[in-house]
C-alpha positions, 0 to 999 in steps of 0.5 A, spaced: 320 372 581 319 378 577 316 375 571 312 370 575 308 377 578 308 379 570 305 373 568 300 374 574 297 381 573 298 379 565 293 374 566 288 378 571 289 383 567 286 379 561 280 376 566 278 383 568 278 386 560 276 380 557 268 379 563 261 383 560 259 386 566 251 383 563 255 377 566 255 380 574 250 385 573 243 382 568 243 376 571 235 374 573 233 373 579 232 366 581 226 363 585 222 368 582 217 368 577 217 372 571 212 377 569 214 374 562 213 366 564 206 368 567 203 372 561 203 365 558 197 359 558 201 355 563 204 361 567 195 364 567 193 358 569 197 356 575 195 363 577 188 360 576 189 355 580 191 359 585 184 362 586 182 355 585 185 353 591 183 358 595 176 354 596 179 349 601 183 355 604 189 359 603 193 354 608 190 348 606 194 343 610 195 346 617 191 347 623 187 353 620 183 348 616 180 346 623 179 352 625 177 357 621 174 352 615 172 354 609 165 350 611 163 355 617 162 349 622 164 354 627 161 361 625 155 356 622 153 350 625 156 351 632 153 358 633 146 355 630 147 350 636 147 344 630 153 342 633 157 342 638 165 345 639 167 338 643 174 337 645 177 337 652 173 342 655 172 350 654 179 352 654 180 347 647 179 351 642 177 356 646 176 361 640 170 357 638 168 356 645 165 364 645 163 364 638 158 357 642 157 362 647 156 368 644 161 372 648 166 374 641 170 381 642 175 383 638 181 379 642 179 373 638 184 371 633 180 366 629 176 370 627 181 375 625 185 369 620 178 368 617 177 376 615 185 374 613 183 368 608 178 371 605 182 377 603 188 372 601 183 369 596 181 375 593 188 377 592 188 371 588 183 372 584 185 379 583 193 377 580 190 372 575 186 377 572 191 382 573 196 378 567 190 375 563 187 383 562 195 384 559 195 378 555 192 376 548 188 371 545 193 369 542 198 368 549 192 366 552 187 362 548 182 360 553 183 367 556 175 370 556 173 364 560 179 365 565 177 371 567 170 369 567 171 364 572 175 368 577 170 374 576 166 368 578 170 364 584 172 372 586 165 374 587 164 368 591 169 370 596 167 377 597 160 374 598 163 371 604 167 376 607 160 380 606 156 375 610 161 374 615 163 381 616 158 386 613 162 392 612 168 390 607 172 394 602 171 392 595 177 391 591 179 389 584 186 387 580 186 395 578 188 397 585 195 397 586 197 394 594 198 401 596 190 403 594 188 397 596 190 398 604 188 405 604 181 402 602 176 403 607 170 398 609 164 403 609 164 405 601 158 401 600 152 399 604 150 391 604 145 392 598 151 396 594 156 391 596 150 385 594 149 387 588 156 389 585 158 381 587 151 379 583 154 384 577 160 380 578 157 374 576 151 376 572 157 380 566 161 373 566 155 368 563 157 370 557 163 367 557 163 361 561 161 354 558 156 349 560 160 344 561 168 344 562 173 339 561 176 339 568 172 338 574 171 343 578 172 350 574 166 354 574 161 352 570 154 356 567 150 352 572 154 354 578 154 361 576 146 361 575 146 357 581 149 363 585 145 368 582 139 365 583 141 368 591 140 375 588 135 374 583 129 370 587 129 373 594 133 367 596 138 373 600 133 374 605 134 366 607 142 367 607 145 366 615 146 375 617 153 377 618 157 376 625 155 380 630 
């Protein structure tokens, strides 16, 4: 029985001796992805397409399309009397039924989400320019038409925020989360905050192309097209913001 101990201490002693502690310790996190895997074509484009994506909603795919859209066929048409809510009465989808009414408070859920979305895709926008600002030309080939293009998609969404909300906080890829929570709505006055957005677009031109290969990225028409609301007196024709 002795050497049968001998032997299994031997060879627990030998297991010990013989295992790196990088093996335990310096293993990489797992479902997670890597700084070093964004800051290349295909890591930077997936987080392009993020942003992208953002234009049908954050949650494209639950309930929230319906009821806090990226259309504005409640905060729009409804409110212009356009359109009517519909459903099985004022209680069905009652949070649209106010905005009908005119009878909003700060109890409103929806309308909470909508100003959540917004900022969700906007943070989008800003980690895609995060780690393309850090990548080279050689990691990243297209990257000066990639950060024009969400500069561009950016600008749109502060937009939105702007004419839904008026006073918004302006936030950008330099700002960490910390600052970006501590950041005030009531920095910039509706005219400041207009043309900031009008600048976003107006300093990306350059480096976007008339036409792109894939449908559906942001071209030098689509941005001109929404610098001409800034440009021509267009914005005094825009819907105000929520009251």
């Amino acid at each position: 029985m002795k050497a049968q101990y001998m032997i299994m201490a031997a060879i627990t002693a030998l297991t010990i001796t013989s295992c790196k502690e990088s093996v335990f310790l310096d293993n990489p996190p797992q479902a997670t992805v890597s700084e070093e895997l964004l800051m290349t074509p295909e890591g930077s484009d997936q987080l392009c397409t993020a942003a992208y994506a953002a234009l049908m909603g954050p949650n494209p795919q639950d309930w929230s399309v319906c009821w806090f859209p990226v259309t504005h066929w409640s905060t729009g048409s409804v409110r212009a009397d356009d359109a009517y809510k519909g459903g099985g009465g004022t209680g069905d989808g009652w949070e649209t039924h106010r905005l009908e009414t005119f009878t909003l408070d700060a109890t409103d859920g929806v309308t909470d989400s909508k100003w959540y979305h917004l900022c969700v895709s906007i943070q989008r926008c800003n980690s895609a320019l995060r780690v393309l600002n850090q990548c080279t030309e050689e990691q990243v080939p297209l990257r000066e038409r990639r950060i024009a293009e969400m500069k561009v998609l950016r600008a749109h969404y502060f937009f939105e925020l702007q004419r839904m909300f008026n006073q918004i906080p302006w936030y950008d890829e330099t700002m960490d989360d910390a600052t970006v929570q501590t950041t005030p709505n009531n920095v910039y006055s509706r005219e400041e905050l207009l043309d900031k957005i009008a600048d976003e677009i107006r300093s990306s031109l350059e480096n976007i192309p008339e036409t792109q290969p894939e449908i559906g990225r942001v071209n030098k028409y689509m941005a001109k097209a929404y610098l001409a609301y800034f440009s021509t007196g267009l914005m005094s024709r825009i819907p105000g913001h929520m009251p």
